[in-house]
BAPA-923666 format. One record per residue (C-alpha): residue number from 1; chain; x, y, z. Coordinates in nm, 3 decimals, padded with zeros to 5 digits. Example, Ala and Ser with C-alpha at 12.3 -4.5 7.8 and 13.67 -1.06 7.14 Angstrom:
<nodes>
<node num="1" chaine="A" X="01.230" Y="-00.450" Z="00.780"/>
<node num="2" chaine="A" X="01.367" Y="-00.106" Z="00.714"/>
</nodes>
This chain:
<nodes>
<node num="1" chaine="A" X="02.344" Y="-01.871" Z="-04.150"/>
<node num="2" chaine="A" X="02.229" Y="-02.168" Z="-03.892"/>
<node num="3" chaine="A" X="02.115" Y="-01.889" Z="-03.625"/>
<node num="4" chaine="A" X="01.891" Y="-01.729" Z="-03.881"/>
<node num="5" chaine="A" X="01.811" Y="-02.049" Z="-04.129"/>
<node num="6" chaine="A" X="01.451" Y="-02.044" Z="-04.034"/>
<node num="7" chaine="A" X="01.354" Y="-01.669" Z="-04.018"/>
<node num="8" chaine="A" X="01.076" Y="-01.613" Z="-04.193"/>
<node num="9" chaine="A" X="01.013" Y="-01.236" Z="-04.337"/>
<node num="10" chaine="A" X="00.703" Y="-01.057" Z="-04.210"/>
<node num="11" chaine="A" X="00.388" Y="-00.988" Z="-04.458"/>
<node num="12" chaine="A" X="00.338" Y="-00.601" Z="-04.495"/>
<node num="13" chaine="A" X="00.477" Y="-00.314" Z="-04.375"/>
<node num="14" chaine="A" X="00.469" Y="-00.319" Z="-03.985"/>
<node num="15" chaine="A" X="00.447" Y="-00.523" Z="-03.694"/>
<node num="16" chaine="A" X="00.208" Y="-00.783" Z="-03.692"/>
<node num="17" chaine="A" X="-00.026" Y="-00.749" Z="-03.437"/>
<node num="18" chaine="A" X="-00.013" Y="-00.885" Z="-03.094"/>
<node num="19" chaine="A" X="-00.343" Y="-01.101" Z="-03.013"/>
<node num="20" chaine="A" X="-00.509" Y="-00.973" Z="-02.682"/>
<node num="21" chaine="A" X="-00.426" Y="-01.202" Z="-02.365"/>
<node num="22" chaine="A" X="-00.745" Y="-01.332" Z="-02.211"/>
<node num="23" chaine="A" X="-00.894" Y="-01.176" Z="-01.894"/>
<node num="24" chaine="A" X="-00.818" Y="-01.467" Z="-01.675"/>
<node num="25" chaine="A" X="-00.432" Y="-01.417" Z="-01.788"/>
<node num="26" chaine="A" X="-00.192" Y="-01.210" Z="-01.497"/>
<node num="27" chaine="A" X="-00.074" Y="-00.872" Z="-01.657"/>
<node num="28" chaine="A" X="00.285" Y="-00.914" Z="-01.814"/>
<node num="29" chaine="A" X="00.616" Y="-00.823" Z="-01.580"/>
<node num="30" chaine="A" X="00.390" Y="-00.789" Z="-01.266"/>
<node num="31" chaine="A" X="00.232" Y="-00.466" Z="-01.404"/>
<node num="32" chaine="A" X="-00.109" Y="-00.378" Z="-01.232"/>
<node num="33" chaine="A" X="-00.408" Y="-00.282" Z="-01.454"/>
<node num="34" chaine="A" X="-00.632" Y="00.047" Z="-01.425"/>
<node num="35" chaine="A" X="-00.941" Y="-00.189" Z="-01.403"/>
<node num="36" chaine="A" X="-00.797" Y="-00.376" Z="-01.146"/>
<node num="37" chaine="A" X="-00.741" Y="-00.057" Z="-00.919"/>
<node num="38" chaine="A" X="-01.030" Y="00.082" Z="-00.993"/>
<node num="39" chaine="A" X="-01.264" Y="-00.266" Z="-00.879"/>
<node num="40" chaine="A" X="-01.017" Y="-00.306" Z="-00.569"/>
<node num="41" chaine="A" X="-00.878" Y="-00.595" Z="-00.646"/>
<node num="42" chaine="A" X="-00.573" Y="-00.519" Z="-00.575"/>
<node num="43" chaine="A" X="-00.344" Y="-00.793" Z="-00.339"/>
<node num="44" chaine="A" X="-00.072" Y="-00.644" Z="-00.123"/>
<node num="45" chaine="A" X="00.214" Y="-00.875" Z="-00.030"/>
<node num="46" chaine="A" X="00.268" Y="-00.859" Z="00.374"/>
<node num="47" chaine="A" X="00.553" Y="-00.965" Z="00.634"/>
<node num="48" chaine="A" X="00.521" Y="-00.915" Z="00.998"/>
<node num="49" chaine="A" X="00.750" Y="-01.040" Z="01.282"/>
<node num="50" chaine="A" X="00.683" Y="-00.929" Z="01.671"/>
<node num="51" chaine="A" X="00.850" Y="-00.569" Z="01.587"/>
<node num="52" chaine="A" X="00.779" Y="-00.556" Z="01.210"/>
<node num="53" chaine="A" X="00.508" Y="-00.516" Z="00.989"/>
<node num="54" chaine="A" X="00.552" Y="-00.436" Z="00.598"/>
<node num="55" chaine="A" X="00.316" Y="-00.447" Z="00.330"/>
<node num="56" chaine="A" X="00.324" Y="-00.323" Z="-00.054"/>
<node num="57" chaine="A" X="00.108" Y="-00.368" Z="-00.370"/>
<node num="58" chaine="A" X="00.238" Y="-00.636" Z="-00.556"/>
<node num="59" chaine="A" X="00.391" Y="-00.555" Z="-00.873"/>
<node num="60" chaine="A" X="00.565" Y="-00.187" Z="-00.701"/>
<node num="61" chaine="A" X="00.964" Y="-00.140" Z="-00.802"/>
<node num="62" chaine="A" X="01.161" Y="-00.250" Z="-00.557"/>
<node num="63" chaine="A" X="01.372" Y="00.023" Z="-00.545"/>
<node num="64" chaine="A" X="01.066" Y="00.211" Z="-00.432"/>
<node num="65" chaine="A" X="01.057" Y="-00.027" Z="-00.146"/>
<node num="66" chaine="A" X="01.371" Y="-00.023" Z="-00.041"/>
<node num="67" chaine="A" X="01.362" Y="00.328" Z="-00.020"/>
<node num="68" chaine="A" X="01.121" Y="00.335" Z="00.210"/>
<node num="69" chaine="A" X="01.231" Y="00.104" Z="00.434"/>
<node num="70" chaine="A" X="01.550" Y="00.312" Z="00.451"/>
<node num="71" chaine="A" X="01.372" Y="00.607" Z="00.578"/>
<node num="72" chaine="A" X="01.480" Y="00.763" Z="00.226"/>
<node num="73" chaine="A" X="01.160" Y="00.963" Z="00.217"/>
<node num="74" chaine="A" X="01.081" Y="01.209" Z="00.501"/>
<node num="75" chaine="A" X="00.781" Y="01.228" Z="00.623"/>
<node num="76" chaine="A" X="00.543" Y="01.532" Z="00.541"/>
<node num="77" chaine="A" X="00.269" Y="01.487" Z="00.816"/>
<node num="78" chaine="A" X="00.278" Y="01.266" Z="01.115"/>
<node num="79" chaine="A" X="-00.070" Y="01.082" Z="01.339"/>
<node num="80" chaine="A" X="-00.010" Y="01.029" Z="01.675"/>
<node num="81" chaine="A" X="-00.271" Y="00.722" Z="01.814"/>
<node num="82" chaine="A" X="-00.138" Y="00.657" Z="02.150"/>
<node num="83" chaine="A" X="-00.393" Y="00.613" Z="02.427"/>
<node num="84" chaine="A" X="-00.654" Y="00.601" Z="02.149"/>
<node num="85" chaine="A" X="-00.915" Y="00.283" Z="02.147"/>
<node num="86" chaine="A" X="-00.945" Y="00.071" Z="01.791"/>
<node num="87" chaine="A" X="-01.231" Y="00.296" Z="01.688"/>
<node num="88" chaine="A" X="-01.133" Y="00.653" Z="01.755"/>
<node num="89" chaine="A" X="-00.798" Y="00.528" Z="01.595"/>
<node num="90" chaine="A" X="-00.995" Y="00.427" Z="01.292"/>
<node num="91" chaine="A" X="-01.154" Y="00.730" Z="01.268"/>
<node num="92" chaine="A" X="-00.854" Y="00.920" Z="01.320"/>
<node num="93" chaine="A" X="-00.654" Y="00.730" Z="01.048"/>
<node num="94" chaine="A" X="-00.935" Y="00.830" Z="00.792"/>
<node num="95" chaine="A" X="-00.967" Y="01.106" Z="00.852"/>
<node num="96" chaine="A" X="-00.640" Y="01.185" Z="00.855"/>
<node num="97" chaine="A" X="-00.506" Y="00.930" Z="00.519"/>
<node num="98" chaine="A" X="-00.819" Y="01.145" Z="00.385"/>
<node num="99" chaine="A" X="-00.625" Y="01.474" Z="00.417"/>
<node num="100" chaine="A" X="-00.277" Y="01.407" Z="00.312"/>
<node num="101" chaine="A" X="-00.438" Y="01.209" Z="00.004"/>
<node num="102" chaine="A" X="-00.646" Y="01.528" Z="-00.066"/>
<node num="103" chaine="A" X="-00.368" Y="01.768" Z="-00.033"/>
<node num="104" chaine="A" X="-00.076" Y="01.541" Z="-00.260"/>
<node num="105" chaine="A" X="00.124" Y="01.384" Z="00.063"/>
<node num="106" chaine="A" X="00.325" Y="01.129" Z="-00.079"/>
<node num="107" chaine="A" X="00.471" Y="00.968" Z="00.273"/>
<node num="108" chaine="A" X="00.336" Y="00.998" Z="00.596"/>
<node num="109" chaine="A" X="00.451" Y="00.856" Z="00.962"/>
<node num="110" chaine="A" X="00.171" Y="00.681" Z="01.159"/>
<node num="111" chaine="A" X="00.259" Y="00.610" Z="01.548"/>
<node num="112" chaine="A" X="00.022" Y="00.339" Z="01.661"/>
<node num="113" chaine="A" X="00.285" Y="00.282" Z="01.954"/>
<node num="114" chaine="A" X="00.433" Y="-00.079" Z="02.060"/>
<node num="115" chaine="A" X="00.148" Y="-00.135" Z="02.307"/>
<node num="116" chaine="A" X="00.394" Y="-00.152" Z="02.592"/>
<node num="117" chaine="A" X="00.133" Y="00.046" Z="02.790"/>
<node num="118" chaine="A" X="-00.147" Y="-00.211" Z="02.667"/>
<node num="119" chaine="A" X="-00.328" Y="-00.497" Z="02.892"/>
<node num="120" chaine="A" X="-00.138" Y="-00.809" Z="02.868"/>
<node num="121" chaine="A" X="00.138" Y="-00.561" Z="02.648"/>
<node num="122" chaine="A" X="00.049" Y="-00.658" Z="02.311"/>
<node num="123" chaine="A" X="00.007" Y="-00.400" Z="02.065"/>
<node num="124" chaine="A" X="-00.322" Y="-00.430" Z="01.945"/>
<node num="125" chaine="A" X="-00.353" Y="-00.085" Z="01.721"/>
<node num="126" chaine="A" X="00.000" Y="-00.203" Z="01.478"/>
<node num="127" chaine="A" X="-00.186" Y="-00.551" Z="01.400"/>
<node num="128" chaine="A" X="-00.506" Y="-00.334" Z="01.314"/>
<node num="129" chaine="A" X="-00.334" Y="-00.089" Z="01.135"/>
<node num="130" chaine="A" X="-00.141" Y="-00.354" Z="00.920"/>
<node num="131" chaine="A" X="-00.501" Y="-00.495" Z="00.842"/>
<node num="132" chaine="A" X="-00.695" Y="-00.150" Z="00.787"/>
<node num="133" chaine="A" X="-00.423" Y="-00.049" Z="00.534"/>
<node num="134" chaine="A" X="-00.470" Y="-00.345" Z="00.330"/>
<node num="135" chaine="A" X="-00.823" Y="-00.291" Z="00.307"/>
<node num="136" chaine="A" X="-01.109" Y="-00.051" Z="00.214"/>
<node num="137" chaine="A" X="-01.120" Y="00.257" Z="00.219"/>
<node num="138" chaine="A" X="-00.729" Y="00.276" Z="00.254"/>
<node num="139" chaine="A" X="-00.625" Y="00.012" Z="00.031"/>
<node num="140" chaine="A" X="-00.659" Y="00.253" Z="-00.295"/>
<node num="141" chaine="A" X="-00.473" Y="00.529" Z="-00.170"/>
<node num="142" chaine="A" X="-00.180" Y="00.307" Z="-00.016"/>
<node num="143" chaine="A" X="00.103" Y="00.221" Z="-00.240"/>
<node num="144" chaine="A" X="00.337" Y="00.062" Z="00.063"/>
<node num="145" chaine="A" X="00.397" Y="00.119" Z="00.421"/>
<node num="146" chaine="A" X="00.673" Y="-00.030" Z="00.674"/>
<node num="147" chaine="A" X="00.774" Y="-00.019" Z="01.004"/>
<node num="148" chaine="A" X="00.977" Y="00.321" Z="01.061"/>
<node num="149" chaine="A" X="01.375" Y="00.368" Z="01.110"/>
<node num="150" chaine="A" X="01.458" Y="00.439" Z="01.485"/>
<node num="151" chaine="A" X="01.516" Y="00.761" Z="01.445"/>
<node num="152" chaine="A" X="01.160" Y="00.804" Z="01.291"/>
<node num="153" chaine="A" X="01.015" Y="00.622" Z="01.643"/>
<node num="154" chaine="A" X="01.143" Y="00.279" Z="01.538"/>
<node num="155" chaine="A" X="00.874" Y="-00.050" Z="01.564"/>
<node num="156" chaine="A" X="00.617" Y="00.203" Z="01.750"/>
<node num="157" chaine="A" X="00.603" Y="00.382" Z="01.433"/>
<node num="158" chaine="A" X="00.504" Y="00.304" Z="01.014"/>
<node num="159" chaine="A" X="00.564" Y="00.509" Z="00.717"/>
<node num="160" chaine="A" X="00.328" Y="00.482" Z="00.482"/>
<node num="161" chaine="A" X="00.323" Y="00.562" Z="00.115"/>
<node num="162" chaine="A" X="00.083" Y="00.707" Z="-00.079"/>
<node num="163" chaine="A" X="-00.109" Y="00.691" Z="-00.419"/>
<node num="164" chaine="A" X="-00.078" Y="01.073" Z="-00.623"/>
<node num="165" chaine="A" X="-00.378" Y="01.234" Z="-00.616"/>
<node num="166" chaine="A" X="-00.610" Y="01.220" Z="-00.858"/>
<node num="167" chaine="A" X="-00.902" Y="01.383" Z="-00.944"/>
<node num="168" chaine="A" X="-01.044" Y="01.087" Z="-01.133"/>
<node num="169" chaine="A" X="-01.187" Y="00.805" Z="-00.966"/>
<node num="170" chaine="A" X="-01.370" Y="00.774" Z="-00.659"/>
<node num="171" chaine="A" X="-01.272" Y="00.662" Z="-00.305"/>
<node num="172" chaine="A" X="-01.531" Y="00.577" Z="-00.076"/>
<node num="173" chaine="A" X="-01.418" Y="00.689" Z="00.262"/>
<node num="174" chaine="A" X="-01.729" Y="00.596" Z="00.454"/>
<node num="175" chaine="A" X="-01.639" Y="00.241" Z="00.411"/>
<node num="176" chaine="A" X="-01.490" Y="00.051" Z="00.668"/>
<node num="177" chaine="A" X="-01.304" Y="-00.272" Z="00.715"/>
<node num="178" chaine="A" X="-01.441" Y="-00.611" Z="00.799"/>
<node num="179" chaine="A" X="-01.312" Y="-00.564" Z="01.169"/>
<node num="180" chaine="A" X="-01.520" Y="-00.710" Z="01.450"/>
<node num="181" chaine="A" X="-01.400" Y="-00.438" Z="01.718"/>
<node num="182" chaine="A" X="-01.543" Y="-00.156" Z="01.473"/>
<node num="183" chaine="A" X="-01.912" Y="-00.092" Z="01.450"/>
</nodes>
């Protein structure tokens, strides 16, 4: 009878009615809104290390992530950017995230390559690539991506997860990112 002393019984016959957070507020449990997608405003969360990158939206089950990581989901179409400079890589990755979007690819496997073969031997494409995917055009279609398993290539190699394709909505491929080496 202490526990429930001060219960008071609703009024009516339902629920009452929750009032509608404010704008400004977060969404609850780290859900992501439709509006949000749709006005890119979504944030990814990123780590990187010399022979790791990862990056997800924030808010995506963690199970989902983990899977990844663990090579759990093959990979149904692979790009290949060794030798290629930061623009022709660019294009290539649109053209190619383009596709597999358009035909309902769920995980792909992007080899931008260590950069072993680089000047200097810094791998210049992964850092782009970690930045391009976070960004427009890519950063609506791209649910996660993470530096591959070795027997997937390893740190010279990312899956990357993709958005289901939908008919609604509009991405605008002829975007690019805010990346001084492009255009």
């Amino acid at each position: 009878m202490q526990a429930v002393g001060g219960v008071i019984p609703l009024q009516g016959r339902g629920r009452d009615v929750v009032p509608v957070p404010e704008a400004s507020t977060p969404p609850p449990n780290g859900q992501i809104s439709l509006q949000d997608f749709m006005e890119g405003k979504l944030e990814f969360a990123l780590s990187f290390t010399e022979e790791y990158i990862e990056g997800h939206v924030v808010g995506l089950d963690q199970m989902t992530i983990n899977k990844l990581r663990a090579g759990s989901f093959s990979p149904e179409a692979h790009l290949d950017l060794h030798g290629l400079n930061a623009v022709q890589a660019f294009e290539a990755l649109r053209g190619f995230l383009r596709g597999s979007w358009y035909k309902g690819l769920r995980t792909i496997l992007v080899v931008p390559g260590r950069g072993r073969n680089s000047p200097d031997g810094v791998g210049i494409l992964r850092e782009k690539l970690q930045s391009w995917l976070t960004q427009d055009p890519f950063k609506r279609v791209v649910l996660a991506f993470c530096t591959a398993q070795p027997h997937d290539g390893g740190a010279g190699s990312v899956y990357v997860l993709l958005r289901k394709y939908k008919k609604k909505g509009h991405i605008y491929w002829e975007r690019t990112p805010a990346d001084s080496d492009l255009y």
